[in-house]
C-alpha positions as CSV (number, residue, x, y, z in Angstrom):
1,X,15.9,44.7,22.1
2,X,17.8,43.5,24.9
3,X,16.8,40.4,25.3
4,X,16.4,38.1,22.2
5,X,13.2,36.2,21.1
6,X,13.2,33.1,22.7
7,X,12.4,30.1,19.7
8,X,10.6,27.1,20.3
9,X,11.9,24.0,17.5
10,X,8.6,22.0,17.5
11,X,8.1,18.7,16.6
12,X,5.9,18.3,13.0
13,X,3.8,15.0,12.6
14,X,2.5,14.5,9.2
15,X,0.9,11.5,7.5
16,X,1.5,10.7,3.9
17,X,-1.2,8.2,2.2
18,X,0.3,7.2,-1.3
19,X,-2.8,6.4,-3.6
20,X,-3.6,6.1,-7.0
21,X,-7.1,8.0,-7.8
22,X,-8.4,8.4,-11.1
23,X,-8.4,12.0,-13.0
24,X,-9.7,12.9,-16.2
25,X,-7.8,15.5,-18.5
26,X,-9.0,16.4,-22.1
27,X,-12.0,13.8,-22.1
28,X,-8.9,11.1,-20.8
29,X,-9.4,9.4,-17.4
30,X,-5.9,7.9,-16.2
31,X,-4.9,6.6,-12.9
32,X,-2.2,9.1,-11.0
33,X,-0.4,8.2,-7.7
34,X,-1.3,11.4,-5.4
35,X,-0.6,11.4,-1.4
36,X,-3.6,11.7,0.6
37,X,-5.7,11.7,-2.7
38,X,-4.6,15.2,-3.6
39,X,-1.6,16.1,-6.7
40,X,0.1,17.8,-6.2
41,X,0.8,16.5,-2.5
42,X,0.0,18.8,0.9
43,X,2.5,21.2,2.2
44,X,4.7,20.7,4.7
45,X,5.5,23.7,7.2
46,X,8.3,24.0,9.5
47,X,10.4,26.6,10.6
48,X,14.5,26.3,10.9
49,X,14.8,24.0,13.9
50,X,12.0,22.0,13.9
51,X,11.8,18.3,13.5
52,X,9.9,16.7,10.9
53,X,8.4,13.2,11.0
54,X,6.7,12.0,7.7
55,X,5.2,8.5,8.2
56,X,4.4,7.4,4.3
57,X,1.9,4.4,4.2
58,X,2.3,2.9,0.5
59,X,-1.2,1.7,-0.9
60,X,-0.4,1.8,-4.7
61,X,1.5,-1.3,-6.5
62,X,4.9,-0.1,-6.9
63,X,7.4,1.2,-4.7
64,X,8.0,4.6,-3.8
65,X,10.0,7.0,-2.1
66,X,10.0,10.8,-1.6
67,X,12.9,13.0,-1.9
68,X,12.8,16.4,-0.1
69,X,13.4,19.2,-2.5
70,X,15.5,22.2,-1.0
71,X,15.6,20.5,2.0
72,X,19.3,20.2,3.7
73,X,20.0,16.6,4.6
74,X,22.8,17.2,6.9
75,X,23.4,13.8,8.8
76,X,19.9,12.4,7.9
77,X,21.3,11.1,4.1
78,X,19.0,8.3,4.8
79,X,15.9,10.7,4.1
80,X,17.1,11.8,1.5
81,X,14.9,10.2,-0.7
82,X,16.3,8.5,-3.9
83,X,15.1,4.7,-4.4
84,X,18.6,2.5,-4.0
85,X,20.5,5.1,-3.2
86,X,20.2,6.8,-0.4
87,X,17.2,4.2,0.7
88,X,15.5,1.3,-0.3
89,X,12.3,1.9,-1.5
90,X,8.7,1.9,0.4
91,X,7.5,-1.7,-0.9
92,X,3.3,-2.0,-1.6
93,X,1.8,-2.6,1.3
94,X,5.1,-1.1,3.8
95,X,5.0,2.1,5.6
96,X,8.5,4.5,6.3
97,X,9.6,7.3,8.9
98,X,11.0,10.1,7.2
99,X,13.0,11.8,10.2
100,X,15.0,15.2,9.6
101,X,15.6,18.6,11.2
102,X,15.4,21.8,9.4
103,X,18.4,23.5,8.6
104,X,19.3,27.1,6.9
């Protein structure tokens, strides 16, 4: 081929609701915290490039935050994920931007 494929990096929006939702297991109904109602959570799909924007609303009583398995954080630390130490935690009632480009 003499000319190579030309590759759009897109922009992916997403929307993370963290709820609890009841689930019952063995005849035992407990309260689990699942985004968007579903547990595991949705998958995320991006290609190398491509910017993704997570906004996570938090509706449970604790605070939360998401870190990205296998995902490079190269100059976005800060989306890392871990509660105190790469971010402060998503506080009951408080929303976040997760912002980070895909990287190989």
């Amino acid at each position: 081929c003499l000319f190579p494929a030309v590759v759009e990096c897109r922009i992916r929006h997403y929307k993370f609701n963290v709820v609890t939702k009841n689930t019952t297991r063995l005849c035992s109904t407990k309260p689990i915290v699942t985004v968007n109602g579903r547990f595991p959570g949705p998958t995320l799909y991006a290609r190398e490039g491509d910017t993704v924007l997570v906004k996570v609303v938090n509706h449970v009583k604790y605070n939360v935050s998401i870190h990205w398995h296998g995902i490079r954080q190269i100059r976005t630390g800060w989306a890392d994920g871990p509660a105190y130490i790469t971010q402060c935690p998503i506080q009951p009632g408080q929303s976040y931007i997760y912002n980070f480009t895909i990287t190989g």
